[in-house]
Structure formats: structure tokens, C-alpha cells
N, C-alpha and C positions, 0 to 999 in steps of 0.2 A: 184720401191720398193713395190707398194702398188703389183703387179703382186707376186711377193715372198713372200708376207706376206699372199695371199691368197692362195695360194699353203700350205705354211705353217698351216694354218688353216687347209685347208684340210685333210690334211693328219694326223693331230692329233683328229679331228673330231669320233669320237664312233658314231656308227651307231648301236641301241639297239631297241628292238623288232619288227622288221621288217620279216614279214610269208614269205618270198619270200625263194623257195626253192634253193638244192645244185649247180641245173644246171644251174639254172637264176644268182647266185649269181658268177659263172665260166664267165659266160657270159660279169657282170661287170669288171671280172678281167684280161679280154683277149685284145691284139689288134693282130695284121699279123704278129707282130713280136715275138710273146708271148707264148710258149708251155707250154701247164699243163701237166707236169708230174706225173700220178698213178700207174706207173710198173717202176720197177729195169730196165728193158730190154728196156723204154723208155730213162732213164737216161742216161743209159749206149751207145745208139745211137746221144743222142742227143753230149753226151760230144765225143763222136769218130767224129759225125760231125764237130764240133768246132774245138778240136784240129786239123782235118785232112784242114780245111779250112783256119785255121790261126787267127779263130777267139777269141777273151777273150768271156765266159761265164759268164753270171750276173744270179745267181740262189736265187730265194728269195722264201725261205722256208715257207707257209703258210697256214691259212684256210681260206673256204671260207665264215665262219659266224663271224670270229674273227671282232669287229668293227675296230681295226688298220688297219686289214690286208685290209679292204675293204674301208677302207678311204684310203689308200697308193694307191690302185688300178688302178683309174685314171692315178696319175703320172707317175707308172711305165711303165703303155700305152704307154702316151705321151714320157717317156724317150726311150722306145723300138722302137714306132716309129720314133725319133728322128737321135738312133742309130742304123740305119739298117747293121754296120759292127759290131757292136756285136750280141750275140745270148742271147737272154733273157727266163729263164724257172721257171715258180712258182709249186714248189714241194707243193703236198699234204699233208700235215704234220699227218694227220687222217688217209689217206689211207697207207701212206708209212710212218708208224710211228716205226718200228724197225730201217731205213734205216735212219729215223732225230733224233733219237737216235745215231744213230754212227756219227751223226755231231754234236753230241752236243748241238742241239736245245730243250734250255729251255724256249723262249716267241718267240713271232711271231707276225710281221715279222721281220725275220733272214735273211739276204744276206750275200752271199760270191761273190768273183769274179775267176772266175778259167782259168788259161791260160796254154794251153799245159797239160793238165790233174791234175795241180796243183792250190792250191789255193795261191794268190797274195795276 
């Protein structure tokens, strides 16, 4: 219990004025399993991968200064590395923010899970 309750903290945890820049802050929010996605033409590879491999896509919409989105960061790690059969992708929301407009993304972090080209 007490392992869930710290996870839980974490992840609700704000992380607020901290100088670390855009790339450092990518850095905390990456693991092997974990693509940042900044181009359309990334997206659109990654989900033709997935679908063509059979996998579900966990796409969690973000930045990388938002305190949510860098408390959540860890876990997502850890879940990514966990689930090496899924394909795990944290969109830019800054850089690709015409493309999380047409999802609807109004706070972040925002996840969908998307299987065969569609969301579940």
C-alpha cells in the first residue's frame, strides 16, 4: 500500500521553478520504451508501426515544463518499461499544438490509448 501511495504522491507532486532546460527536462521524461513525438510525420510512423505490429498505442499528450506532466514522468517510464508489448509516445503539445487541438487537448497530461489506428 504504502508503494501506491508513493507513486500517488508522485505523480500529483508540482515541480515549480526549476532552470533546467527543454532538453534536460525530455530527458526526465524518456525511457527505451518512450518516443517524443515533434513532427506529424513522426506520429504518423509511429502509429503505422503499432498498428502494423499488433500493438495498442498509449500516447500521452504533454510538456515538458508542465509540473503534472513531469511528476507523471517517472511512472510513465516505469509503465513503458514494464509494457514492452505496448508502444508508449509523449506528444509535444507546444511543438505540435495545431495537431493537439484536433485531439481536443485542453490540460496535460492527456492520454489516449489507440489500437489499430483507433482510439479505445
Amino acid at each position: 500500500m504504502g508503494h501506491c501511495w508513493s507513486k500517488f504522491l508522485r505523480i500529483f507532486k508540482c515541480l515549480y521553478g526549476d532552470s533546467k532546460d527543454e532538453e534536460e527536462l525530455y530527458l526526465e521524461l524518456t525511457s527505451k520504451n518512450v518516443h517524443i513525438i515533434t513532427t506529424i510525420q513522426s506520429w504518423e510512423e509511429k502509429l503505422t508501426e503499432a498498428t502494423r505490429d499488433g500493438k495498442i498505442l498509449v500516447a500521452n499528450f504533454s510538456t515538458p515544463w508542465s509540473g503534472p506532466c513531469r511528476s507523471i514522468a517517472p511512472t510513465y517510464g516505469e509503465l513503458a518499461d514494464k509494457y514492452p508489448s505496448l508502444m508508449f509516445l509523449t506528444v509535444d503539445v507546444d511543438t505540435l499544438a495545431e495537431f493537439s487541438t484536433s485531439w481536443e487537448i485542453s490540460a496535460t497530461p492527456t492520454f489516449f490509448f489507440i489500437k489499430e489506428g483507433r482510439q479505445v
